[in-house]
C-alpha angles and dihedrals in degrees: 000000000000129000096260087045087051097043092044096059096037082060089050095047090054087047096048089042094037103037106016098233120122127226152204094244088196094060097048100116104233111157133155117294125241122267101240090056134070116259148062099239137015128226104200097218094190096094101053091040095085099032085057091031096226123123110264095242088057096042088055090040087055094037101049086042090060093038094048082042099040108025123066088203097067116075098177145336146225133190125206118184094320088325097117099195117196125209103202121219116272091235094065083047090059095047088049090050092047096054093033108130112187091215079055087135091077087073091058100046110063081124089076102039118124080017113140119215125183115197132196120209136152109016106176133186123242100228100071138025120272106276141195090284094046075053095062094040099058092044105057086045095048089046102047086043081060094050103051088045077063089046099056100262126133096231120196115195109222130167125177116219126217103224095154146059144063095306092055084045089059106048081049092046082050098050085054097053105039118021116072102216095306121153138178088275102048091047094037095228121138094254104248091052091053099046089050082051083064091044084059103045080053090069104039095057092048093050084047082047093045095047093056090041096048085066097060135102088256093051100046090047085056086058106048093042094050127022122119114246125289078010116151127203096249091059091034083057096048091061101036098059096090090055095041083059090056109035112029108007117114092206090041085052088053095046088050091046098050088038083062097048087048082050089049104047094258107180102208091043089038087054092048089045094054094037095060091039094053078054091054106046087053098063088046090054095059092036083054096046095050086048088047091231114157128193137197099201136016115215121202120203087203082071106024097047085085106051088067096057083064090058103048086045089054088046088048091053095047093048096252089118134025135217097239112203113281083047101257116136118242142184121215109219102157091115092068089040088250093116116218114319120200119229108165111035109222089265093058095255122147134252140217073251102056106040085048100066087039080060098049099048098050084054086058087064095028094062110357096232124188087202141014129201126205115212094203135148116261079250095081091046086120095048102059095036077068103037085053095054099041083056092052085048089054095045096251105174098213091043089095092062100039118131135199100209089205116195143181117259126237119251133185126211107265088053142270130342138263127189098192083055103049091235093134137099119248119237090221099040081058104048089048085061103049093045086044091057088041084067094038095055092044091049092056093050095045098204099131096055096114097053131098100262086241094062091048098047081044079054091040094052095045094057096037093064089035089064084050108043099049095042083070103036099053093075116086104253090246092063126094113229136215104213107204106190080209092052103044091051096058109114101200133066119037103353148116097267085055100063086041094054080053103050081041093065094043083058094051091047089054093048085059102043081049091053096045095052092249104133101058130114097282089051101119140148095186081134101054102109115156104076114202124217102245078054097052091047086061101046084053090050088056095043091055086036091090089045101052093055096059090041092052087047093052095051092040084229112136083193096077090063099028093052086044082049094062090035079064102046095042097046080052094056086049085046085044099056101031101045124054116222123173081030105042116128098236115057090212095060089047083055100044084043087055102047091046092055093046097051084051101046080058091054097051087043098048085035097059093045085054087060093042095255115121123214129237127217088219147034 
């Protein structure tokens, strides 16, 4: 039983026996009780004042008289305006510390064992390097996979990579062009680095292409024929970009053409095409293992873009869908406010959409899930509204438990990213700097001198990728972030390396307490009476630890964890400076000091493995 199951029925229990009224237990309102005021848990008396017709401040004071009386449990009271808070005994607080488990949330998710979950994450394109956003990205999905493992689940890790299309043509095209032969080797550039440089240089020579043709008569008739009113070239040619690429560029001409002989099987084209992209997967690979991100199963759009097509044929046949005029292939989904969606063009290509419910569909036999998650930017909300509904149309029987795990983008602050024009951050760049000003911070300290330099890269490593991985991982999911490279390198404050340096110095407590004999069987604090506040705020954060993991699980939100992490680790340094341990006066207070930092030492260790971010012994 749990300690507001507990309190609820030993509240019940004083109202039945003091004012002969029975109650719901469960429906008796304890929470925790606020930090600026004295207790452990708070019974809201304002519900029950008019039903027993008594003033809220009398009813806490009779009701905290009977519990502190009648409930072992209960060590004193206050009351504050009808909030009638309770301070438990320190006894029940010792026998909670000595049978806390820190995977205490398995007990409180049968509901979701045998259950299967496939979840989405990462999903690059083959034409440029991993980048901040895919960051955030694999992050949040590794995180919340590792979270619904806690919770009971079966999770199975999945990605679909998009190996084809006229992006990946142009970084080809590009290669061809411009490159001379060159390859990842020769230039010595990790390769997806080196094919995204191509992507870029694709740009760059059509925006160089689309200046000189915007000053020429056909340009200038276009113009004049069909600009909007008051509207001046520089706006017309904004907006005209997408339709100069496909009507009149010579580069956008070579990018097509080479997009159709892919189409069509092309050796020469299909070579090229698998040679960049084994350029590419390769850089992905070592990007992935520093990051520690693991996958099942690898999905390529270049194999899955047709099994859709089957789909949307056997909807057609059975009236689900509809050939609109010009043959293209639509869903009606007004009735669901989502318009008319395409899903075959007129030419029988396929569509994001398409290739998307073919996907789905061969996880389902693949894996057998009873659910699926997407880890996609806010950007794509529309998308998978209709992508969800077109799965319920089609009979899919996991359509009714699928999840768009929406979340903000990352922004930095000069705006707003743009991979053709190189205007990302590299995900190994940044992990390069992180881990560089790891070094730089442990060099000034000095306190890994001792140590072999493989161990203290191996350190240096560890709170490098702590800074950045909760840094991203402390915002809700819904919320856009500035990523500032200074910021997130700051290895103070509410980071990653702060819970590490806490769960540091639990690790050092408990090398001295080995070496002075003070863990073994006799070790005991049945005495230790006298709780202290500090004390109390951290058996409460352990108490709330188990929750919060299958909270954070169920709303598919890391921050929860991440922000209770740091609750932890900050509520231990104040526990750190203002209680002696080794040296306190009463051996029983130095035990039960000791056993509370260890099981939370566990808590912070099992927590930040939860969130992907590995823990050092040192620091």
């Amino acid at each position: 039983m749990d300690i507001v199951t507990l309190l609820q029925e030993a509240a019940a229990r004083a109202i039945r026996d003091k004012f002969d009224r029975e109650v719901e237990a469960a429906k008796l309102q304890i929470m925790q009780t606020r930090s600026d005021f004295e207790g452990d848990f708070t019974l809201v008396t304002f519900p029950l004042a008019g039903a027993l017709r008594m003033p809220p401040q009398r009813l806490a004071e009779e009701i905290g008289n009977q519990l502190q009386a009648e409930e072992a449990v209960v060590e004193k009271f206050n009351v504050v305006k009808g909030f009638l808070n309770l301070s438990l005994s320190a006894n029940f607080w010792k026998e909670f510390l000595m049978n806390f488990s820190p995977q205490g949330q398995k007990a409180g998710a049968e509901e979701n064992s045998g259950r299967k979950l496939v979840i989405e994450y990462c999903s690059p394109n083959t034409n440029k390097p991993l980048h901040l956003g895919h960051l955030r990205n694999m992050l949040l999905g590794a995180a919340c996979a590792n979270l619904h493992e806690a919770a009971g689940k079966k999770v199975y890790r999945v990605q679909v990579i998009n190996d084809r299309g006229i992006a990946i043509c142009k970084s080809m095209l590009a290669w061809q062009l411009f490159a001379q032969g060159a390859t990842p080797e020769s230039a010595a550039v990790k390769g997806d680095h080196f094919v995204g440089q191509w992507y870029v240089e694709f740009e760059k020579h059509f925006r160089g292409e689309y200046e000189a043709w915007q000053k020429s008569e056909e340009a200038q008739r276009l113009f004049a024929e069909r600009r909007k009113k008051e509207q001046g070239q520089q706006e017309f040619f904004k907006t005209f970009k997408n339709e100069y690429f496909n009507k009149y560029s010579q580069l956008g001409r070579q990018a097509r053409d080479m997009l159709i002989k892919w189409e069509e099987g092309d050796p020469e084209v299909r070579a090229l095409w698998a040679k960049m992209n084994a350029w590419v997967y390769e850089g992905f690979e070592q990007t992935f293992e520093k990051l520690g991100i693991t996958f099942d199963k690898n999905y390529y759009e270049s194999e899955t873009y047709r099994l859709g097509r089957e789909m949307v044929e056997k909807g057609l046949e059975h009236n689900l869908f509809y050939k609109a005029s010009d043959g293209s292939v639509q869903a009606d989904l007004e009735d669901v406010g989502l318009g008319k969606k395409v899903l075959l063009r007129s030419d029988g290509t396929t569509l994001y959409i398409t290739q998307d419910l073919g996907t789905a569909h061969l996880r389902y036999e693949d894996f057998g899930m009873d659910e699926m998650t997407y880890v996609v930017a806010d950007e794509q909300n529309r998308h998978f509204k209709v992508l969800f509904e077109l799965l319920k149309r089609l009979g899919e029987p996991y359509a009714d438990k699928l999840y768009h795990l929406s979340y903000g983008m990352v922004e930095l602050p000069e705006g707003k990213m743009k991979s053709r024009e190189g205007t990302v951050v590299d995900a190994d760049n940044l992990i390069e700097e992180v881990i560089s000003e790891a070094r730089k911070n442990a060099a000034e300290r000095g306190e890994t001198a001792d140590i072999s330099p493989e161990e203290r890269e191996d350190i240096n490593w560890k709170v490098g990728l702590a800074a950045l991985k909760f840094y991203l991982l402390k915002v809700s999911p819904a919320k856009w972030m500035m990523f500032d490279p200074r910021e997130s390198v700051d290895l103070q404050g509410q980071t990653g390396p702060y819970v590490q340096y806490a769960y540091v110095r639990i690790r050092g407590l408990q090398r001295r307490a080995e070496a002075e004999g003070l863990l073994k069987s006799d070790f005991s604090f049945d005495a230790y009476q006298k709780l202290e506040a500090v004390e109390r705020q951290l058996l409460l954060g352990l108490y709330k630890y188990p929750q919060l993991v299958l909270q954070a699980a169920r709303e598919y939100d890391p921050s929860l964890l991440a922000n209770h992490l740091y609750f932890l680790a900050k509520a231990f340094n104040k526990m750190w400076h203002e209680l002696p341990v080794f040296s306190a006066e009463d051996p029983a207070a130095r035990a039960f000091r000791l056993q509370l930092s260890s099981r939370l030492g566990q808590s912070l260790y099992e927590g930040m493995k939860l969130l992907g971010i590995a823990m050092p012994d040192k620091m």
